[in-house]
C-alpha positions as CSV (number, residue, x, y, z in Angstrom):
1,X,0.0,0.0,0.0
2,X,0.9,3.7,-1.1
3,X,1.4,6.1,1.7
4,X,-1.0,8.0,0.2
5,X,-3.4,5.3,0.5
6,X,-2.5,4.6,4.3
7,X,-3.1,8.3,4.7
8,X,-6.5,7.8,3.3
9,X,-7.2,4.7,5.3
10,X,-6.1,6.8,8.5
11,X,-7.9,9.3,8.0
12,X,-11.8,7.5,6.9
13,X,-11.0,5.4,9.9
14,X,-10.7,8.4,12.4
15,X,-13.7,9.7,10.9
16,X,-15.9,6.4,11.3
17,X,-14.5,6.7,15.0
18,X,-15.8,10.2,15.3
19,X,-19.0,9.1,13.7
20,X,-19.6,6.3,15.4
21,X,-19.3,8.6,18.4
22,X,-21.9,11.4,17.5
23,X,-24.1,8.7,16.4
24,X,-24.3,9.4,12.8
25,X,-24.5,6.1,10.1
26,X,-23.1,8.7,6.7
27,X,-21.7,12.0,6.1
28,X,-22.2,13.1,2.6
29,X,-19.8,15.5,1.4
30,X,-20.1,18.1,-1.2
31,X,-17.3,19.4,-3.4
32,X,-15.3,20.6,-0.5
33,X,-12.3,21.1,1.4
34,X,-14.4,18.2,3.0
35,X,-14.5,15.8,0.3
36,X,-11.0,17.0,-0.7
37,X,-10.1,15.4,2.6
38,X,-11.6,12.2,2.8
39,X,-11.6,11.0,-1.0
40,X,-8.0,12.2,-1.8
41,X,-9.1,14.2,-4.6
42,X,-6.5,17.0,-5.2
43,X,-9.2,19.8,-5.9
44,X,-12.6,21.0,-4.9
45,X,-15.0,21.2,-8.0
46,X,-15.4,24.7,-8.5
47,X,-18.1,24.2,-11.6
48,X,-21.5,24.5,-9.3
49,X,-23.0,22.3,-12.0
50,X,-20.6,19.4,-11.5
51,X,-21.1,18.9,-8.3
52,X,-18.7,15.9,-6.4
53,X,-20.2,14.0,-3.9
54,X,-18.2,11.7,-1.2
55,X,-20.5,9.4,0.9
56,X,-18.7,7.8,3.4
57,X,-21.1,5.5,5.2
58,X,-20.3,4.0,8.9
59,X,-19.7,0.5,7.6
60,X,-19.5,-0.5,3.9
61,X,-17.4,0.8,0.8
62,X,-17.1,4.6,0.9
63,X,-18.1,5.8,-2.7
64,X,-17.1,9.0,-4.9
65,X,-19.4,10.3,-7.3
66,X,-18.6,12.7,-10.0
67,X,-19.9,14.3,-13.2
68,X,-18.8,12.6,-16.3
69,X,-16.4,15.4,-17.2
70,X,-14.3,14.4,-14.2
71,X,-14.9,10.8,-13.6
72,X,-11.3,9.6,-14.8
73,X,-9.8,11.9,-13.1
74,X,-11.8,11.3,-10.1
75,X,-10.3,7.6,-10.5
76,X,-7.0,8.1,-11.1
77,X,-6.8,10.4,-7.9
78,X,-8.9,9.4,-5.6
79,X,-8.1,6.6,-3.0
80,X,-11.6,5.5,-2.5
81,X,-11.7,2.9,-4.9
82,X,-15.8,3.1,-5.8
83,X,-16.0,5.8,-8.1
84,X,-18.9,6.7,-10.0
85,X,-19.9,9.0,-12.6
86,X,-23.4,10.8,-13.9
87,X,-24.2,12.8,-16.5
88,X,-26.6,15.8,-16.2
89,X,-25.3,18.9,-15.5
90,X,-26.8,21.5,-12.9
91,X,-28.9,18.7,-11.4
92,X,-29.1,16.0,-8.3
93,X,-27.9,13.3,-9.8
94,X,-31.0,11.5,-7.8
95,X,-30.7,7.7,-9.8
96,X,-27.4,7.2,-9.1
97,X,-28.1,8.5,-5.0
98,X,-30.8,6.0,-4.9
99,X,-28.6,3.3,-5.8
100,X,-26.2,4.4,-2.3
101,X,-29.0,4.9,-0.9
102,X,-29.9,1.6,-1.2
103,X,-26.6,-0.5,-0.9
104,X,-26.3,1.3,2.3
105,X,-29.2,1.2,3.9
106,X,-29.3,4.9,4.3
107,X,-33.6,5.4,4.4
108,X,-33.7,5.8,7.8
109,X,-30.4,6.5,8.6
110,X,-29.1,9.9,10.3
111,X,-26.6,11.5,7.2
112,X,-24.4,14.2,8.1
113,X,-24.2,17.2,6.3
114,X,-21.7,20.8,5.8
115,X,-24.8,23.0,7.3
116,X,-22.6,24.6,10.9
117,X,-20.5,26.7,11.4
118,X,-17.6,28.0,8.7
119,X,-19.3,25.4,6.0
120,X,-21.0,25.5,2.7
121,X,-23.3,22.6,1.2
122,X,-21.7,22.6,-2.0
123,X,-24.8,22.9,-3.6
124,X,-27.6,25.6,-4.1
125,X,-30.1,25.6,-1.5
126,X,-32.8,24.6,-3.8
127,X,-30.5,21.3,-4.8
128,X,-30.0,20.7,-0.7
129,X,-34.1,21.0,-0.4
130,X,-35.0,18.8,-3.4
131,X,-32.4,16.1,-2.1
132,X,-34.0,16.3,1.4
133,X,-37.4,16.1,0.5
134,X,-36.4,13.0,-2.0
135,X,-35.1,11.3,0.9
136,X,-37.8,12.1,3.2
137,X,-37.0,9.0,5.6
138,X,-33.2,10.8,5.9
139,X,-32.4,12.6,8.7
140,X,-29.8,15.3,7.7
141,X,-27.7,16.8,10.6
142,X,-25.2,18.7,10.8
143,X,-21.5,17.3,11.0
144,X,-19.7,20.4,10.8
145,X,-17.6,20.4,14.6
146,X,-17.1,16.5,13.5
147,X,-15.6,17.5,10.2
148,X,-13.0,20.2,12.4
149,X,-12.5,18.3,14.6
150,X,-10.5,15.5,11.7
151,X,-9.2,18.7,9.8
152,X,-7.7,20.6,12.5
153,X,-5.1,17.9,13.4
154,X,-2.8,17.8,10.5
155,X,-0.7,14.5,9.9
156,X,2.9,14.5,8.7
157,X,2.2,14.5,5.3
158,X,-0.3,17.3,5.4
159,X,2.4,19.5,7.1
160,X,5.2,18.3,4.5
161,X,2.9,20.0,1.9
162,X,2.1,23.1,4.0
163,X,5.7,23.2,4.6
164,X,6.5,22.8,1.1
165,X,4.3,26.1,0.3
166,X,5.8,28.1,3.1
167,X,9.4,27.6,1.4
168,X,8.1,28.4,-1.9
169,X,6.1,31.8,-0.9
170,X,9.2,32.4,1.1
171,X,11.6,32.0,-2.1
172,X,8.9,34.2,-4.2
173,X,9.4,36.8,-2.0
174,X,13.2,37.1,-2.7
175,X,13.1,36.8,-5.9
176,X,10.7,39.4,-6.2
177,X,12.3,42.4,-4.1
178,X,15.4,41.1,-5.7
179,X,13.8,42.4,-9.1
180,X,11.8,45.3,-8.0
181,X,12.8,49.2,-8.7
182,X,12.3,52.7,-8.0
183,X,9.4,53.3,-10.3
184,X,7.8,49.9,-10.9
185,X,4.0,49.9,-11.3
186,X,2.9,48.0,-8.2
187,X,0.6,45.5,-9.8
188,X,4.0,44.3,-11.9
189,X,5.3,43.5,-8.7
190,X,2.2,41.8,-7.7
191,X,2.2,39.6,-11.1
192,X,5.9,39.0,-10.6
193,X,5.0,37.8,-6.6
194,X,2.3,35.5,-8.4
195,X,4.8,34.1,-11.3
196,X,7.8,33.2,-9.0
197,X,5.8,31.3,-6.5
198,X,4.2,29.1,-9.5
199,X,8.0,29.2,-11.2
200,X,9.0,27.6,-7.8
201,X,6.3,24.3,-7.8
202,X,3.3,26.6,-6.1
203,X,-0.3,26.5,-7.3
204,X,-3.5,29.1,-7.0
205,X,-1.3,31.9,-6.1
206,X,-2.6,34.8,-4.3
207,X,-1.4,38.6,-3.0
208,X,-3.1,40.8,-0.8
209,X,-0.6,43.8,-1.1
210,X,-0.3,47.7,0.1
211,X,2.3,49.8,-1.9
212,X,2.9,53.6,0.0
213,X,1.0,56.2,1.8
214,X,-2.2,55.7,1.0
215,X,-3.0,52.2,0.8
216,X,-1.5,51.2,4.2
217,X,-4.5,51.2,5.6
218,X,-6.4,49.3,3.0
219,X,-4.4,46.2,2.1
220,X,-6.7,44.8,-0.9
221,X,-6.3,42.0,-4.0
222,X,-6.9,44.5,-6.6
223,X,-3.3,45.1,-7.5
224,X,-1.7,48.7,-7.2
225,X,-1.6,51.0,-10.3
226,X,1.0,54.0,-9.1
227,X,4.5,53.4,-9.6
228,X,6.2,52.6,-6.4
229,X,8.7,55.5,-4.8
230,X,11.3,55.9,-2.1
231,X,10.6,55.6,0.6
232,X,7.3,53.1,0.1
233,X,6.7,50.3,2.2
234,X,6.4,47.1,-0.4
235,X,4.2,44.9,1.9
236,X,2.8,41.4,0.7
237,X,0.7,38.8,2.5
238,X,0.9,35.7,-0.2
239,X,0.6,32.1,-0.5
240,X,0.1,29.6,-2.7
241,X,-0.5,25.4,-2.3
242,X,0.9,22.1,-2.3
243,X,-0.7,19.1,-3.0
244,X,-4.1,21.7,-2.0
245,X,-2.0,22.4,1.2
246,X,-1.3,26.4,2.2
247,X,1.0,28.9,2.8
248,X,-0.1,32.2,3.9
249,X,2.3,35.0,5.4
250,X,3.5,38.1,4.7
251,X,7.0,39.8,4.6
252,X,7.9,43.7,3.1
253,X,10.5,45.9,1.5
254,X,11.1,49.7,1.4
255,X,12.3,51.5,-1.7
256,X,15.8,52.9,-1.1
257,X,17.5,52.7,2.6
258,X,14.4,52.4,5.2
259,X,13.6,55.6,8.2
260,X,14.5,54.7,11.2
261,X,10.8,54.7,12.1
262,X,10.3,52.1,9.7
263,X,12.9,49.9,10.9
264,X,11.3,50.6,14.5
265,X,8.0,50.0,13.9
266,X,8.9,46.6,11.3
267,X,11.1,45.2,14.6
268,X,8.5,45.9,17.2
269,X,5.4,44.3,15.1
270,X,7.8,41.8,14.9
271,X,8.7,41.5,18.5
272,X,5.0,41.2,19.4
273,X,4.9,38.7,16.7
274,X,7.5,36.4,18.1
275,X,6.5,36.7,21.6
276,X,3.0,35.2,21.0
277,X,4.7,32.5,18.9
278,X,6.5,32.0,22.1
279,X,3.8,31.1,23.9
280,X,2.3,28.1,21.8
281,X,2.4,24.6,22.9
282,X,-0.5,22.1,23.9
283,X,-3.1,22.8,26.4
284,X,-2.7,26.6,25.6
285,X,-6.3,28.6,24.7
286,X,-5.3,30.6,21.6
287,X,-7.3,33.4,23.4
288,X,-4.0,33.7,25.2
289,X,-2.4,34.2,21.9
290,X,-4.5,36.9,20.4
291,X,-4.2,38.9,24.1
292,X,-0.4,38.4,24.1
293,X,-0.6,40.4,21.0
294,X,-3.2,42.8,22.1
295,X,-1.2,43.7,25.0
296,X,1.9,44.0,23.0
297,X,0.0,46.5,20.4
298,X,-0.9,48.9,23.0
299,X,2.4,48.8,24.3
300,X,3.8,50.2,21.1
301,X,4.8,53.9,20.5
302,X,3.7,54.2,17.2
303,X,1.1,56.6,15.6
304,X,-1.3,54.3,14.4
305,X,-3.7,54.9,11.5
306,X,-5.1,51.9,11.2
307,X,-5.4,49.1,14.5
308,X,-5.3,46.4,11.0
309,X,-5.5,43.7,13.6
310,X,-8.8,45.3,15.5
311,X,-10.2,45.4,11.8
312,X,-9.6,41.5,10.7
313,X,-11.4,40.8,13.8
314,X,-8.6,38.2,14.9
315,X,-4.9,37.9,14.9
316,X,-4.5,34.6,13.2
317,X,-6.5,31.2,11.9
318,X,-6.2,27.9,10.9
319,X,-4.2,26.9,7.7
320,X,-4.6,23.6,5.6
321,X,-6.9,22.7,2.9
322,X,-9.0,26.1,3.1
323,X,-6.3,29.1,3.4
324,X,-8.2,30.3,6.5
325,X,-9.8,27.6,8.8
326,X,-10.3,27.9,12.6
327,X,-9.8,28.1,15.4
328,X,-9.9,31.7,15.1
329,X,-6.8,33.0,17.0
330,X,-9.1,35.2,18.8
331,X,-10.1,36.5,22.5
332,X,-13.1,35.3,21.7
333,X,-12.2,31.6,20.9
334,X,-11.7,29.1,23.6
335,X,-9.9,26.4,21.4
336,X,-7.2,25.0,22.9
337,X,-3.9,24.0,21.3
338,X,-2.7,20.7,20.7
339,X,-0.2,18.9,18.9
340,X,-0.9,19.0,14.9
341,X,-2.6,22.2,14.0
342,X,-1.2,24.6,12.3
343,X,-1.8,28.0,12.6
344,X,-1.1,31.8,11.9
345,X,0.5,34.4,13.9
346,X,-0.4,38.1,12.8
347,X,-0.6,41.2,14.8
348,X,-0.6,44.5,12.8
349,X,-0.9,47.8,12.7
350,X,-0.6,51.0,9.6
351,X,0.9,54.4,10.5
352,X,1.7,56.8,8.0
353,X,5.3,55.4,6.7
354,X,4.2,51.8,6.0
355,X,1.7,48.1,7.1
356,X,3.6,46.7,9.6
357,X,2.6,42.8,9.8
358,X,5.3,39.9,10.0
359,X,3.2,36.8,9.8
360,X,4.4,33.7,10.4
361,X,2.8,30.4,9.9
362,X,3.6,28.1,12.9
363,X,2.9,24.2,14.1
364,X,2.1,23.0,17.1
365,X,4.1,19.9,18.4
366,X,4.3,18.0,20.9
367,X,6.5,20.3,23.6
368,X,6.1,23.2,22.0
369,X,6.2,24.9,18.2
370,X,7.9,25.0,14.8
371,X,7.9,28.2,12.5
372,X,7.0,26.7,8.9
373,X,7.7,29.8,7.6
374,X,11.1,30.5,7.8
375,X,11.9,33.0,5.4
376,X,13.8,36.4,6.8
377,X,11.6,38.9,8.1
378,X,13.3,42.1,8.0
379,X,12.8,44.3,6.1
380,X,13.8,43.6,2.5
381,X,15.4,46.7,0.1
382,X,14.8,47.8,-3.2
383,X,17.4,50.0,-5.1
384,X,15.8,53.6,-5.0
């Protein structure tokens, strides 16, 4: 046996545990991070109309069902060995349910669904309601905290791959304020971020970016148009996958030699960044993260403009299959740590000379933590 079919086996055994547990005799899975996780395929369908299904019942063959556009490459990819395919687009696929249905004695049975909290059916609402109503014996629940609970604690091989994205992102990010200049429209140094993380083995690239006085505040997707100047703060949160796996973190550069307030205000963000990293191990709430780095905010002489991490609501997240997943790193969230997640670091603030926000991307072990992403943080320099 592969190890990527031991992986599979691991994890659909976990999940009958957990099932088992909460009483539930199926989940069925719609394309999802979800499904993503529990079939092996490498990527959530993103055509509504070709929707991929993953029923894993409690006891019997787990089965895979995808539009025919997709079934080879559904059974090429996917560990579960039953694979099935239908034909009509933007439709339940309702024949080929019945037949599960019925191999699995599923009439009566109680079916988890992605209904809770931070999850999406997959499927329009009207599509969710027909399917109910057509199994009217079916109880549908929700097995949301379930499917969290399996996600949340990644395995070797699902940090190897977020690993693997942290080093690319980090070498994209050198190779990029290597290259930039005095002058440069921003949103060619956005595209170039992009390029070098796919040049590097990365997939689905992304940037949020803020380039100068004026953007600080708003860090945004929509590339920036203005040519960069001295004296701009270059900052990039970016990440990009592996194996469906993600990086997400954020370094800078300044365009010609850095202020000294720069250089202050990058090293104390940084500081507060650090010492909440610090703090991570099992057992720990991550409420005590997110204060750490409230505290260490307010302790800050800087002029702020913009309190960035008062506006995202949280100073970190999950990271895996979804780029943000809980626990929310948060006052608010009483999740504690244990060995296996993986999460971000991020308190931040915007003044008038530049972001300031060194994420990192961190694991929890077993006595204590790892930074995953390891690239430099200081401040990076562009010839200006």
């Amino acid at each position: 046996m592969d190890q990527e079919s031991e992986e599979g086996e691991r994890r659909i055994a976990e999940a009958r545990r957990r099932m088992e547990a909460a009483g539930l005799d199926a989940l069925l899975l719609v394309s999802s991070a979800n499904a993503a996780y529990l079939s092996g395929y490498p990527s959530p369908e993103r055509t509504l109309g070709r929707a991929l299904y993953v029923l894993l019942p409690l006891r019997g063959a787990p089965s895979v069902l995808a539009q025919a556009w997709r079934l080879e490459e559904a059974r090429r990819y996917c560990w579960m060995p039953d694979v099935r395919g239908y034909q009509r687009l933007s439709a339940v696929p309702f024949e080929e349910l019945d037949r599960l249905w019925e191999v699995n004695r599923l009439g009566a049975a109680t079916v988890g669904v992605e209904s809770g909290r931070e999850q999406r059916l997959g499927l329009p609402l009207q599509d969710f309601e027909a399917l109910r109503a057509h199994f009217g014996g079916t109880r549908f629940v929700d097995c949301g905290d379930l499917l969290w609970s399996l996600r949340l604690l990644k395995s070797a091989a699902e940090v190897a791959r977020i690993r693997a994205a942290c080093r690319i992102t980090g070498e994209a990010y050198a190779a990029t304020f290597a290259t930039a200049t005095v002058g440069q429209p921003g949103r060619q140094i956005v595209d170039r971020m992009k390029t070098e993380m796919i040049r590097c083995g990365g997939s689905d690239p992304w940037v949020l970016s803020s380039f100068g006085p004026g953007s600080y505040e708003l860090p945004t997707e929509v590339p920036p148009q203005p040519p960069v100047r001295r004296g701009d703060i270059l900052w990039m949160d970016a990440g990009c996958t592996v194996g469906g796996y993600w990086s997400d973190f954020s370094r800078a550069a300044v365009v010609g030699p850095p202020s000294p307030e720069q250089l202050q205000a990058h090293a104390a963000v940084h500081a507060v960044t650090a010492a909440a990293v610090s703090l991570i191990r099992p057992g720990r709430p991550v409420s005590e993260i997110a204060a750490a780095c409230r505290e260490g905010l307010a302790g800050l002489d800087l002029e702020v403009t913009a309190p960035l991490s008062d506006l995202a609501g949280r100073v970190g997240h999950g990271l895996g299959l979804d780029v943000t997943e809980l626990p929310h790193v948060a006052e608010f969230d009483s999740t504690l740590l244990e060995a296996g997640m993986v999460i971000t670091v991020e308190p931040a603030v915007a003044t008038r000379y530049g972001a300031f926000h060194v994420e990192e991307n961190v694991l929890v072990t077993e006595d204590g933590f790892e930074v995953l992403s390891t690239a430099p943080w200081e401040l990076a320099t562009v010839p200006g």
